[in-house]
C-alpha positions as CSV (number, residue, x, y, z in Angstrom):
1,X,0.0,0.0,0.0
2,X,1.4,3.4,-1.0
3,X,1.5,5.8,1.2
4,X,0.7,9.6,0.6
5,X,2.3,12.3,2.4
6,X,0.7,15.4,3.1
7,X,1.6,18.6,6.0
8,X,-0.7,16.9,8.2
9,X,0.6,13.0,8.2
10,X,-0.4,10.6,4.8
11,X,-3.3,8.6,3.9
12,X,-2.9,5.3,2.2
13,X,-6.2,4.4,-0.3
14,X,-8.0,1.7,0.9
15,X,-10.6,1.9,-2.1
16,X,-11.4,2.4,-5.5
17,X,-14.8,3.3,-6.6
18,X,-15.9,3.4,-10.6
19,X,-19.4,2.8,-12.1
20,X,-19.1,0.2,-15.3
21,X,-21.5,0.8,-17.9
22,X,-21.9,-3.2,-20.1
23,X,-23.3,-3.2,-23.2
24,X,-26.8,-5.3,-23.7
25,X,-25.9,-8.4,-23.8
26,X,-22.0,-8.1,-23.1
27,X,-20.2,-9.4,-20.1
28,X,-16.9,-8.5,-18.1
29,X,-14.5,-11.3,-17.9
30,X,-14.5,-14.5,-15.6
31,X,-12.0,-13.4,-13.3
32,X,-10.8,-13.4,-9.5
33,X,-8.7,-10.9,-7.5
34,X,-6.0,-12.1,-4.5
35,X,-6.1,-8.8,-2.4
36,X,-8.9,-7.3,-3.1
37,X,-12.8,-7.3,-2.2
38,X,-15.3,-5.7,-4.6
39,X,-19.0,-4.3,-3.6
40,X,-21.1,-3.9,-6.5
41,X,-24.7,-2.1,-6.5
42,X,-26.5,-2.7,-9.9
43,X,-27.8,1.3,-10.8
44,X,-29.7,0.5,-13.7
45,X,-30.5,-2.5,-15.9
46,X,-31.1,-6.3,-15.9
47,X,-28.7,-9.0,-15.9
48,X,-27.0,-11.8,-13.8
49,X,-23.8,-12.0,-11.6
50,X,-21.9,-15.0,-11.3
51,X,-19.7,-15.3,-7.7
52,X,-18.5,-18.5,-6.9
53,X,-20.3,-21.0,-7.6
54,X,-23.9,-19.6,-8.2
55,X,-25.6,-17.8,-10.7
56,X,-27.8,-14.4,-9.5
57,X,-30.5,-12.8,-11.1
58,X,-29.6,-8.8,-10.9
59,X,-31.8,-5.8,-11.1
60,X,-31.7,-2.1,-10.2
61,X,-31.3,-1.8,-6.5
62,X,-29.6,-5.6,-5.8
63,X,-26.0,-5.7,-4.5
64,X,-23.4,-8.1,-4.3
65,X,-20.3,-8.8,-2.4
66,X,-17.3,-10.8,-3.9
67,X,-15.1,-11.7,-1.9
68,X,-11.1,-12.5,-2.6
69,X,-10.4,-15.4,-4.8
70,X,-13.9,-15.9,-5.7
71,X,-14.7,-16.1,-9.3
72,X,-16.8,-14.0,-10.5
73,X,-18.6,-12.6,-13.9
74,X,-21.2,-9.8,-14.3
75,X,-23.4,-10.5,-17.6
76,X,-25.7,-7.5,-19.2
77,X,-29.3,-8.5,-20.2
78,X,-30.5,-6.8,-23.4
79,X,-30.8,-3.4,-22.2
80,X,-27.4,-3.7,-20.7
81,X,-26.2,-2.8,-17.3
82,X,-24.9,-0.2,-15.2
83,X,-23.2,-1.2,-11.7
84,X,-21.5,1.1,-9.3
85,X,-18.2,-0.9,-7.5
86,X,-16.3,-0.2,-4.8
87,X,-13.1,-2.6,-4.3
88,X,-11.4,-2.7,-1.1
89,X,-8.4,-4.6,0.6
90,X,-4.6,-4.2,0.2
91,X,-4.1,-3.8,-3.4
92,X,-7.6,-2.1,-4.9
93,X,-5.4,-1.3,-8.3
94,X,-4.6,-5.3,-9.1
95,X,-5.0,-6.0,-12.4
96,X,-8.2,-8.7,-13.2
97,X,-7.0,-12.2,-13.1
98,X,-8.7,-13.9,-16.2
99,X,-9.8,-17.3,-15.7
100,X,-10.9,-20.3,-18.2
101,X,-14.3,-19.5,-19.6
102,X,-17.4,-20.1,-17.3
103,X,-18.2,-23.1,-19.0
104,X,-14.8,-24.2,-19.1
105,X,-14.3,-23.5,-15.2
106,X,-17.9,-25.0,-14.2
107,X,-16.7,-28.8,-16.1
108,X,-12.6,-28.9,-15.1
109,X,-12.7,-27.2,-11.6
110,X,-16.2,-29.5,-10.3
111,X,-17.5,-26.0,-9.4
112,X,-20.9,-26.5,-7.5
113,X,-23.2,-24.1,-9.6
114,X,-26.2,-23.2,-8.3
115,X,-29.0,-21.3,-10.3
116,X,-31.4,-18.8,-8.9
117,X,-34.0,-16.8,-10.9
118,X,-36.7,-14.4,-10.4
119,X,-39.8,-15.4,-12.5
C-alpha cells in the first residue's frame, strides 16, 4: 500500500470506486482478485452476476459482495447494465486475473453451480 504524504501526516487508499456501464448483452470477464474485495450495486439494468459457484438474477437496487479469490462474472441482459463498485483490501489497483471461460471452469474445476432466478 502506497502511502501519501501530506503537512498533516499521509493517507494510504483503501478503495477504489468506478461505475461500469456493459453493453446489452456483453459481459466483463471470468475473473478473481487475491487482495482485493469488490462491492457492486446494480444502478440500472437487468442482468446476472456470477460469484463463486452460483448464478444471480440482478436488477436495479440488488447488490453483491465478492469476496477475494472468488470467481466471478457480471453478464448485461438486453438493455445492458450499469453497476456502481467499490473494491477494497490491500491492493484495490490489481490487475483482473482472467480465468478459463465459465463453461470451461464449471466442467474442469467440479465447481458447484447453483442457479437462482426471479420469475
Amino acid at each position: 500500500m502506497e502511502e501519501t504524504k501530506r503537512n498533516w501526516g499521509y493517507y494510504n487508499v483503501i478503495s477504489k470506486t468506478k461505475i461500469m456501464y456493459l453493453g446489452p448483452n456483453k459481459s466483463t470477464s471470468f475473473h478473481l482478485h487475491k487482495h482485493k474485495t469488490e462491492y457492486w450495486q446494480i444502478l440500472e439494468g437487468k442482468g446476472d452476476v456470477y460469484i463463486g459457484g452460483n448464478l444471480f438474477a440482478a436488477r436495479k437496487g440488488d447488490s453483491f459482495t465478492v469476496h477475494i479469490n472468488e470467481p466471478h462474472q457480471l453478464i448485461a441482459g438486453p438493455m445492458g447494465m450499469a453497476v456502481l463498485e467499490v473494491a477494497t483490501g490491500s491492493n484495490v489497483l490489481e490487475e483482473d486475473k482472467v480465468l478459463p471461460s465459465l463453461e470451461d471452469w464449471r466442467k474442469h474445476e467440479g465447481c458447484l453451480f447453483k442457479v437462482w432466478k426471479d420469475n
